[in-house]
C-alpha positions as CSV (number, residue, x, y, z in Angstrom):
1,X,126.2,117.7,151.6
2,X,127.2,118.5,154.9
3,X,128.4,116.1,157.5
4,X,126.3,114.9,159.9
5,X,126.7,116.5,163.6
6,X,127.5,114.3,166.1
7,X,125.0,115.5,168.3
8,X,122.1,114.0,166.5
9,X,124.0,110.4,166.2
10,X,122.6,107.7,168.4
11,X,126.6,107.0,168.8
12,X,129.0,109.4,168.8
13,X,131.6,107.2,168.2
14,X,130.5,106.3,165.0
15,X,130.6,110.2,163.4
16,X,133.2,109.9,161.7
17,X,132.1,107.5,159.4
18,X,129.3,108.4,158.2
19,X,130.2,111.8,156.6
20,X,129.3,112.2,153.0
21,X,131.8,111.5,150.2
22,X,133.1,114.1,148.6
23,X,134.7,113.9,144.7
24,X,137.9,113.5,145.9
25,X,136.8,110.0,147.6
26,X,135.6,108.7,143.8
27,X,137.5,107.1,141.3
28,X,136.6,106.0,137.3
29,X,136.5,102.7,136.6
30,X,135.8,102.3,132.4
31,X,133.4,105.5,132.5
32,X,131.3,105.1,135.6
33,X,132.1,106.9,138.7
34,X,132.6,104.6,142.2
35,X,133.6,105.1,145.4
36,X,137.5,104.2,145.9
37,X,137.6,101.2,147.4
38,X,138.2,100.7,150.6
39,X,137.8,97.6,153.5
40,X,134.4,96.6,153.1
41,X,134.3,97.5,148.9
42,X,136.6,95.2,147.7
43,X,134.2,92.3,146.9
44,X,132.1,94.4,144.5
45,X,135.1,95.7,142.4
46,X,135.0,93.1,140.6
47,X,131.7,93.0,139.4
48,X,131.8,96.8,138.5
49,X,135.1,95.9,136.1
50,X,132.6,93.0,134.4
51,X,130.2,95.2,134.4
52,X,131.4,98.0,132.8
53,X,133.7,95.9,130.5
54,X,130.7,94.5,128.8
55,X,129.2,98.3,128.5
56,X,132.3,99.3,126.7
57,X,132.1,96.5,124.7
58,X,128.5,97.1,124.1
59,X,128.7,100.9,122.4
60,X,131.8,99.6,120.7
61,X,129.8,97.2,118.7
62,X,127.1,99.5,118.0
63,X,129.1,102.3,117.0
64,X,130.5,99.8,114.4
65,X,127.1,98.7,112.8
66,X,126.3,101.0,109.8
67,X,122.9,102.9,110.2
68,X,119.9,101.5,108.8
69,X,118.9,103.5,105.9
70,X,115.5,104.2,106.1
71,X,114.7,105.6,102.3
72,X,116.9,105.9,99.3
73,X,116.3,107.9,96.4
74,X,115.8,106.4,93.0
75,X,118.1,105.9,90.5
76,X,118.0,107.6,86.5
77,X,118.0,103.8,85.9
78,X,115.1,102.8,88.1
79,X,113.4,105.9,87.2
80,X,113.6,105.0,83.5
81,X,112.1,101.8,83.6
82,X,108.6,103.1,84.9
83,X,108.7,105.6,82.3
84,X,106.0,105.1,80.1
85,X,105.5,107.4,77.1
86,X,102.7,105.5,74.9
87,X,100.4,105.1,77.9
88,X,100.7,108.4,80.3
89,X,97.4,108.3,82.7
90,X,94.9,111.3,82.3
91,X,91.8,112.2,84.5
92,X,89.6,114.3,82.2
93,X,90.3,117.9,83.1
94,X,93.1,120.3,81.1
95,X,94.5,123.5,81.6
96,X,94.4,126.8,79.6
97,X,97.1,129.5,79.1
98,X,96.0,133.1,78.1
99,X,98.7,135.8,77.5
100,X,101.4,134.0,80.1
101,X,104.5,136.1,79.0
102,X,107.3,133.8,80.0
103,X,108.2,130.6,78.1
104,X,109.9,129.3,81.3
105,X,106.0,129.5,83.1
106,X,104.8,127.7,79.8
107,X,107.2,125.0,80.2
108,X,107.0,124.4,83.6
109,X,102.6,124.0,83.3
110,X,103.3,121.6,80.5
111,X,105.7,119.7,83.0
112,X,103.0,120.2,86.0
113,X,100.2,118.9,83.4
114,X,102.2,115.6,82.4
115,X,102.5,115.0,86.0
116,X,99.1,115.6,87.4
117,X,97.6,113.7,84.7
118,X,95.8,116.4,82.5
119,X,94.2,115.8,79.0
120,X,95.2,118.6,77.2
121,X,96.6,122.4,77.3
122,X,95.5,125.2,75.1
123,X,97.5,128.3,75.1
124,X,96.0,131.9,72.9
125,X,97.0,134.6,73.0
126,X,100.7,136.2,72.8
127,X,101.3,132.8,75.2
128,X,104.5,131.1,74.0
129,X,103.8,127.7,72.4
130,X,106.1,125.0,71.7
131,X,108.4,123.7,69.3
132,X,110.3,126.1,70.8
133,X,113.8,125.6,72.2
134,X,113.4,127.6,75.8
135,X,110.0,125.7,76.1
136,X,111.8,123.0,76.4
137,X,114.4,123.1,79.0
138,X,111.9,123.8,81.2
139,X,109.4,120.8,80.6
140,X,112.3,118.9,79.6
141,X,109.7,116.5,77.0
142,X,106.3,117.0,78.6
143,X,105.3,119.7,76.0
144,X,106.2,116.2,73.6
145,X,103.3,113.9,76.1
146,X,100.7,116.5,76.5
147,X,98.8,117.3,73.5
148,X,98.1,121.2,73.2
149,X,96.1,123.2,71.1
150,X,97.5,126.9,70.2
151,X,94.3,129.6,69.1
152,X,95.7,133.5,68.5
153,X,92.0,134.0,70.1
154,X,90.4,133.0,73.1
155,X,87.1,133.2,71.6
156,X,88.0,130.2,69.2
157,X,89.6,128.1,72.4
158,X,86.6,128.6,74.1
159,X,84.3,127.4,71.1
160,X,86.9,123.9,70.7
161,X,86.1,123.4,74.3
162,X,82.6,124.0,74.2
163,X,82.6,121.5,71.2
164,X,84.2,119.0,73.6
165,X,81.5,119.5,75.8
166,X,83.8,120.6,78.5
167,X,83.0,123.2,81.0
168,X,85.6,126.7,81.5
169,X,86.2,127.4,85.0
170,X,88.6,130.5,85.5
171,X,91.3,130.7,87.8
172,X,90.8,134.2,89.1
173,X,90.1,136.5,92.0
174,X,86.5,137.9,91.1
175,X,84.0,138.3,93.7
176,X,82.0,135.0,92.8
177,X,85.0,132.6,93.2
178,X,84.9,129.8,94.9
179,X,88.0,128.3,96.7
180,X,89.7,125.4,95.0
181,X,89.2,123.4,97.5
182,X,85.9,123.2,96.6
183,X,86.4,121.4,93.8
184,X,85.1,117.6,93.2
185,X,84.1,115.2,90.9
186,X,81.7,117.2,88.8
187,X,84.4,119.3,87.8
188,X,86.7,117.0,86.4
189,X,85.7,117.8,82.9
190,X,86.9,121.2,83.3
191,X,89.1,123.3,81.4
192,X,90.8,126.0,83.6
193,X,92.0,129.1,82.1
194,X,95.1,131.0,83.5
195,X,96.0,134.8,82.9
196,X,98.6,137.0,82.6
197,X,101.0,136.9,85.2
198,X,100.7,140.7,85.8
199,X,97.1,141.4,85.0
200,X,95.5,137.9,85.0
201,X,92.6,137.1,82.8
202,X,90.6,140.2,81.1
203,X,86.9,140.3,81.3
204,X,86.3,139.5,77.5
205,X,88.0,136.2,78.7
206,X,86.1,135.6,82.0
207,X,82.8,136.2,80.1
208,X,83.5,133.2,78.5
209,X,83.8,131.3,81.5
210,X,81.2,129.0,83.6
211,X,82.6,130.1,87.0
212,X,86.0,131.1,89.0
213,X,88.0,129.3,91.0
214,X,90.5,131.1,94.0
215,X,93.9,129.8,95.7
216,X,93.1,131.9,99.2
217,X,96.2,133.3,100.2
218,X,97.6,133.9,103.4
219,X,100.4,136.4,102.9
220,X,100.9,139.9,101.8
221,X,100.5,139.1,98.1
222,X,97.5,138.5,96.1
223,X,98.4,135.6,93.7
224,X,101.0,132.5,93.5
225,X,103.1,132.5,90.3
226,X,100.8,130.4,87.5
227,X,102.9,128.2,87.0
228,X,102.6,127.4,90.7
229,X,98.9,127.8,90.7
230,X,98.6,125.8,87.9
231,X,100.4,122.6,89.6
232,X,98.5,123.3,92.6
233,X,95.1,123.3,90.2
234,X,96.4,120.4,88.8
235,X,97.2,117.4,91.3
236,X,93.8,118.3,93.2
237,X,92.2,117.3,90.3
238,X,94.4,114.4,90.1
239,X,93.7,113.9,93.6
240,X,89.6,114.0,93.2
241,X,89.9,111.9,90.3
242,X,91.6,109.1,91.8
243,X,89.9,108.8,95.2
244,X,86.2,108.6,93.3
């Protein structure tokens, strides 16, 4: 700021004091930035100290309190006690593997499928079943809570399913399919069928099928991983069945 000429004060006498304080004519008093005190400042100095004592005491207290902690996550313990094998929830639908090439995909669907809530799995093909070792430390005990049904053909998993009076939806891109978030109720007693993770499903396979189902993608690539797809498949199911 500049000072104030003392041509455009009603008294020139009084120019002088009414120039603007520079940073040099401030002091600190516990933080907070005052003028120093001069005649006519002394009676508020007083006030400012209380003031800005109570401040400082103020953030000293709250920088002591401990945060609130807003979520915690669950122990093994607490996690444990919900666990219950003999009465796992299901919603009608399963899932069905066709040639998947890696046990570690396998194991992973069977941990998606215990999750979601799915009936069954079958698996044909070269599709690695359980008891096996690797199938396991991926669905660490789901492939033990989800029943499964192993068929070297497809053409015999698709004659158990008919028998169950189940319909065959395949998860594919073929020029038919409809997105899955199409799906609702009426398709909960479903079976979808998953292909090779390189090829998918072959046409001998989706001949045997009622209809296809798509997971639109958005990116440079065609298809999710299945065990991916198959989790995704999975919980909206889950999700239709329980908000009906």
């Amino acid at each position: 700021m500049e000072n104030i000429p003392v041509s455009s004060c009603a008294r020139p006498d009084m120019a002088e004091t009414i120039k603007s304080k520079s940073s040099s004519e401030q002091t600190e008093v516990y933080g907070l930035m005052v003028a120093k005190p001069g005649a006519d400042s002394l009676v508020f100095m007083p006030l400012l100290i209380i003031i800005n004592l109570y401040l400082y005491k103020l953030r000293a207290l709250q920088s002591d309190q401990p945060k609130k902690m807003l979520d915690r996550k669950l122990t093994f313990q607490e996690l444990e006690a919900t666990k219950n094998n003999s009465n796992r929830t299901t919603f009608g639908f399963s899932i069905w593997l066709h040639d998947i090439r890696s046990v570690h995909n396998v194991g992973s669907v069977f941990r998606s499928c215990d999750g979601a809530g799915a009936d069954k799995i079958y698996l044909s093909g070269y599709t690695p079943h359980p008891p096996r070792e690797d199938i396991s430390k991926t669905a660490l005990g789901a492939e033990k809570s989800v029943e499964f049904e192993y068929q070297a053909e497809a053409r015999l998993v698709s004659e158990s399913i008919r028998r169950a009076g189940m319909k065959i939806f395949a998860v594919e891109l073929t020029h038919a399919a409809k997105p899955y978030t199409e799906l609702d109720a009426e398709d909960l007693s479903s079976v979808f069928v998953f292909g090779n993770e390189l090829s998918g499903l072959p046409q001998d396979v989706l001949d045997l099928c009622d209809g296809a189902v798509v997971l639109p993608m958005n990116g440079i690539k065609h298809s999710l991983n299945v065990s991916v797809a198959a989790g995704i498949i999975a919980y909206r199911l889950a999700h239709i069945a329980q908000s009906v």
